[in-house]
N, C-alpha and C positions, 0 to 999 in steps of 0.2 A: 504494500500500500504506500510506504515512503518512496519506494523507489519511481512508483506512479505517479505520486501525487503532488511531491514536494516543491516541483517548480508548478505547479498548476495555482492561480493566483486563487482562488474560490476553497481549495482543502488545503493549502500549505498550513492553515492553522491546524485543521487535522494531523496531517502528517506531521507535522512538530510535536504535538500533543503524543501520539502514538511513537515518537522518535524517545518524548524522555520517558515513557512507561516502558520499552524496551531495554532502557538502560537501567533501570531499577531492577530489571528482571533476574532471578536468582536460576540457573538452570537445575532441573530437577529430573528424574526421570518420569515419563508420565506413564499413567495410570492405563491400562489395557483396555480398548474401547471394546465394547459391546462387538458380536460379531454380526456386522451388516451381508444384508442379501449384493449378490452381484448378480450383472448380467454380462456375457461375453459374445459380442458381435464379433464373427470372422469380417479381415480388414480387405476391399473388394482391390484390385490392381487399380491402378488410373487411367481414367481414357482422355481424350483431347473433347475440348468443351466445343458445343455446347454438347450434352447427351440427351436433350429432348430440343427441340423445336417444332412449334404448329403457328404456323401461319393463315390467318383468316379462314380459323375452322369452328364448324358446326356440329353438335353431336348429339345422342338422345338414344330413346330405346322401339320410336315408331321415325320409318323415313318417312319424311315430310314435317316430320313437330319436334323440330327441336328442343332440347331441354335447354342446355346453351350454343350461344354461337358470336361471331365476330369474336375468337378467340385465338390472342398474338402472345404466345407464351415462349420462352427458352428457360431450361433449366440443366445448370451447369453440376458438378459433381460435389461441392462444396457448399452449395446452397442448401440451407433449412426453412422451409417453408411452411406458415401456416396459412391454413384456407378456414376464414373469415365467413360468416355467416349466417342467416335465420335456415330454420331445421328446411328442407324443401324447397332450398335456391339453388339446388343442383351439386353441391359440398361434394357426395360420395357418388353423382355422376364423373364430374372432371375427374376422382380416384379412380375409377372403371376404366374411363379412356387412359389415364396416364398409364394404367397397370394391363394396358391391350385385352380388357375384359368389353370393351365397346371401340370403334372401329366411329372413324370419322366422315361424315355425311359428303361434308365439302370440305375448302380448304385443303394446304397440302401440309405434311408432317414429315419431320426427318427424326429416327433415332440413331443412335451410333451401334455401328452394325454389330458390336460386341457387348452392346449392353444386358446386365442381368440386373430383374424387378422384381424384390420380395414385396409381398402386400398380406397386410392382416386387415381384418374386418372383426368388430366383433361377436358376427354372426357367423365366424369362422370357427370358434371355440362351441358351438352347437353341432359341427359338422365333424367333428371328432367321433372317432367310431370307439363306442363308451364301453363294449365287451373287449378292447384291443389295451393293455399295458402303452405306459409312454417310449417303452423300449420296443416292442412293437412293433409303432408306428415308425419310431428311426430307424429299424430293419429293412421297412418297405421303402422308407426316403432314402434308404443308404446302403442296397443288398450289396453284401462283400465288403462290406467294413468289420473289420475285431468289436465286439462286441463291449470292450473295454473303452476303446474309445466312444462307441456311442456311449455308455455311462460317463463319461468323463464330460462331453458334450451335454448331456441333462443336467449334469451335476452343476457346470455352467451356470446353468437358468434357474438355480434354486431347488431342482427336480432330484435329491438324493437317493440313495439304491432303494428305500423302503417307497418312496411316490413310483421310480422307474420303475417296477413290478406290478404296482397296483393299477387293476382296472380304471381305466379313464371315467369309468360312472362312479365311480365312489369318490373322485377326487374331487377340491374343492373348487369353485370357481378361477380363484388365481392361479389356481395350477396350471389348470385348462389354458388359462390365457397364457401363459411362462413356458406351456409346450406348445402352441401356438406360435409366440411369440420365432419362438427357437425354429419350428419348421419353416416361417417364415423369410429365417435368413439363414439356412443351411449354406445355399449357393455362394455366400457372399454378392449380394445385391450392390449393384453402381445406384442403385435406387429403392429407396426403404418407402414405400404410400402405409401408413398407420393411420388407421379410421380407429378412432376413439378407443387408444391402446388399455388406458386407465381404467375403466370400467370396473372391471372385476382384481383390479392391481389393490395390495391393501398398501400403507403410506410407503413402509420399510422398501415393497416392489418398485411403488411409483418412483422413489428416488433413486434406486437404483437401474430403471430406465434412463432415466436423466442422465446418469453419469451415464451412462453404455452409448448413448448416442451423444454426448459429447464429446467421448472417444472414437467415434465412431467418423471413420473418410469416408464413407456414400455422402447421397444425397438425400434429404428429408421431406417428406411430404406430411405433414400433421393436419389431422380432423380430429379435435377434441375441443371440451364444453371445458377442459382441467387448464383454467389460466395462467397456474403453476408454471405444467407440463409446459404450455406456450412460453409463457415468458422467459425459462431459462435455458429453450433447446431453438427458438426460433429468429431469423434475421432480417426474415423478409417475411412480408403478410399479403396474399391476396385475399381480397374483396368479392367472394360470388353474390352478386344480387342481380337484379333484374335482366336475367337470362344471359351475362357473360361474366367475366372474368378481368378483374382489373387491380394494379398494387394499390397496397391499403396504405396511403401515403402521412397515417395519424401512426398514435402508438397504441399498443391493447388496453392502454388506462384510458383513455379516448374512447376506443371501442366499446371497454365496458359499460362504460356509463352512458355512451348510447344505448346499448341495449337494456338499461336500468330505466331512462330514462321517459315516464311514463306520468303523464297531466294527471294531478290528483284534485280533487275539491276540497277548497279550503274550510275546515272545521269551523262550526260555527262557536262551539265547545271545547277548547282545545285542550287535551290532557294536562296537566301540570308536569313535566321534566322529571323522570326519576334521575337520583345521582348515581352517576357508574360504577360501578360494582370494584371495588380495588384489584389491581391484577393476582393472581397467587404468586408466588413465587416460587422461581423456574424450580423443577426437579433434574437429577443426574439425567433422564432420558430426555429432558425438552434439552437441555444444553447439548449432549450428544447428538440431536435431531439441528438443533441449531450451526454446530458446528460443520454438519455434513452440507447443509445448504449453503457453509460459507464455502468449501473445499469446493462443490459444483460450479459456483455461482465464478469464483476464481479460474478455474479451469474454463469457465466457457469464455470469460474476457482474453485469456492465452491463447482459445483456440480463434477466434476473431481478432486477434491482433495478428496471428500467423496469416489468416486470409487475407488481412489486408498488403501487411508485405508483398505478397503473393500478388495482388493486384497492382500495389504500384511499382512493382518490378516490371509487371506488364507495360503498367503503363508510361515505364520509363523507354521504351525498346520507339529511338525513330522509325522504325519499319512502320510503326502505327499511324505514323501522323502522316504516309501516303496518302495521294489524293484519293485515290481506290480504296483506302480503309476507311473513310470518312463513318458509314453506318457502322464499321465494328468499333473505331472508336469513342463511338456515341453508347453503345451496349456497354462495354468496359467503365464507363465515365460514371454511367447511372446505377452499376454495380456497387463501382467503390464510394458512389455516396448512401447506396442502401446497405454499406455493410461498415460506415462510419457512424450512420446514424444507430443502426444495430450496436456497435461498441458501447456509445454513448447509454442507449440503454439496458445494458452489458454490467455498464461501470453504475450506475445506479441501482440495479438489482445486488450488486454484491458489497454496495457498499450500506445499502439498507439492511442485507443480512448482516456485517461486522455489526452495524449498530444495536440489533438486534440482540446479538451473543453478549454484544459491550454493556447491555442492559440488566439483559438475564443472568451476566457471572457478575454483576456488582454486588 
């Protein structure tokens, strides 16, 4: 946080402040945290961007009615993406198309001819065949693998040797979604589509998703209602409303409160004000839950500062500023202001989680 913030004119009092509480600091050994769940995404090779592009396309599930259309999308391999919107404006339509489970009306579409697209839905953990064990099912995703590493593989996603035995009907909702989850990026995916992963994730799961795809080099496509889930995994926000697709050029606090935002009639009778309830005071598990959202919240500022590099190396390269690259330079340009503005809100979510922990260990 010094190192970030000390020349920054607005937190240098911060960082000063946290400069001489580290000097007072006595080192100690610390205390053994709690054992957290993980998740282990296989890391996919890298391809040359973009790895999706659709140009002035239309799509649906009757030719002739489209659900959406005038849709000018690219999506490159480092992009995390959330998709923005009321239940019914086509969300886990544009999932279908991006995941080739729907085929484009008009418009043209280019993928990178070695692209691989895991996709979960959460009407996929239904689809699970409930008399088959989770080892099982990795037999038939995996015929001819050592039987060790497929356990080694579950064991990954939370799924220990006593779940990897047991019938898929008796297990519990998270499971289901954690062997899902898993089948879903066996291949190593250049492209991960997650319709509303959280559902059946309990907190311990939800977080350790986060980190998994903040380690994670595919691309991200998120459909979730979990503002969480959005806020610490996502860069860029499209906007599906009225039948296309467009960036959602606010932030998700913006978002929310439109979607809060709803004309009430003013009380003729207004209740009296209760006083707010004093907060408790933090337990070992809120500061250890506290701490881990700092660790995520850190790690995804790292990994958005590596992209940005990444972009203005690009877009340090004169090749770019040919007269013939004029449109890729203009794609490049609007990238690395949506993945500065992304940092920006990067660096606010982790510095409200320090504040938070700063609160709770006082």
């Amino acid at each position: 946080f010094i190192d970030r913030f000390k020349a920054k004119a607005s937190k240098a009092k911060q960082a000063q402040s946290r400069m001489k509480a580290i000097e007072k600091m006595v080192t100690i050994t610390p205390p053994e945290e709690a054992a957290r769940k993980v998740f282990t995404f296989p890391q996919p090779d890298e391809l040359s961007p973009p790895i999706i592009s659709i140009e002035g396309g239309s799509t649906g599930y009757t030719e002739g009615q489209p659900v959406l259309s005038r849709l000018n999308l690219r999506i490159d391999q480092d992009d995390r993406i959330a998709l923005l919107g009321k239940n019914g404006q086509g969300k886990s339509t544009l999932s279908k198309l991006l995941s080739n489970r729907l085929v484009l009306f008009e418009g043209k579409a280019i993928n990178s001819s070695k692209l691989r697209i895991g996709f979960f839905a959460q009407h996929q953990v239904d689809e699970l065949i409930v008399h088959e064990t989770p080892l099982q099912h990795m037999i038939s995703a995996r015929p001819g693998v050592m039987q060790s590493k497929l356990r080694a593989q579950l064991a990954g996603f939370g799924l220990g040797p006593d779940q990897a035995d047991t019938e898929v009907g008796r297990l519990s909702g998270g499971q289901k979604a954690r062997l899902s989850l898993l089948l879903a990026t066996l291949d190593a995916p250049h492209l991960l589509i997650l319709d509303e992963p959280t559902n059946h994730l309990d907190i311990e799961s939800r977080e350790a998703l986060v980190e998994a795809l903040t380690r994670y080099s595919g691309a991200v496509i998120l459909v979730s209602h979990d503002m969480h889930l959005l806020s610490m995994v996502a860069d860029r926000l499209w906007l599906v409303s009225n039948g296309t697709v467009k960036p959602y050029e606010d932030d998700l606090e913006a978002y929310r409160k439109m979607l809060l935002t709803v004309e009430k009639p003013v009380s003729k009778n207004p209740k009296p004000v209760k006083e707010a309830p004093k907060p408790k005071r933090a337990n070992r598990e809120d500061i250890l839950a506290l701490r881990a959202e700092v660790r995520t919240a850190e790690a995804r500022v790292t990994k958005i500062n590596d992209m940005r590099d990444k972009l203005a190396k690009k877009l340090a390269d004169p090749a770019l500023y040919e007269k013939d690259k004029v449109g890729e330079l203009e794609v490049w340009n609007k990238k690395y202001a949506e993945v500065m503005a992304a940092l920006e809100r990067a660096e606010a979510i982790w510095m409200g989680a320090l504040e938070k922990l700063e609160t709770a260990s006082a």
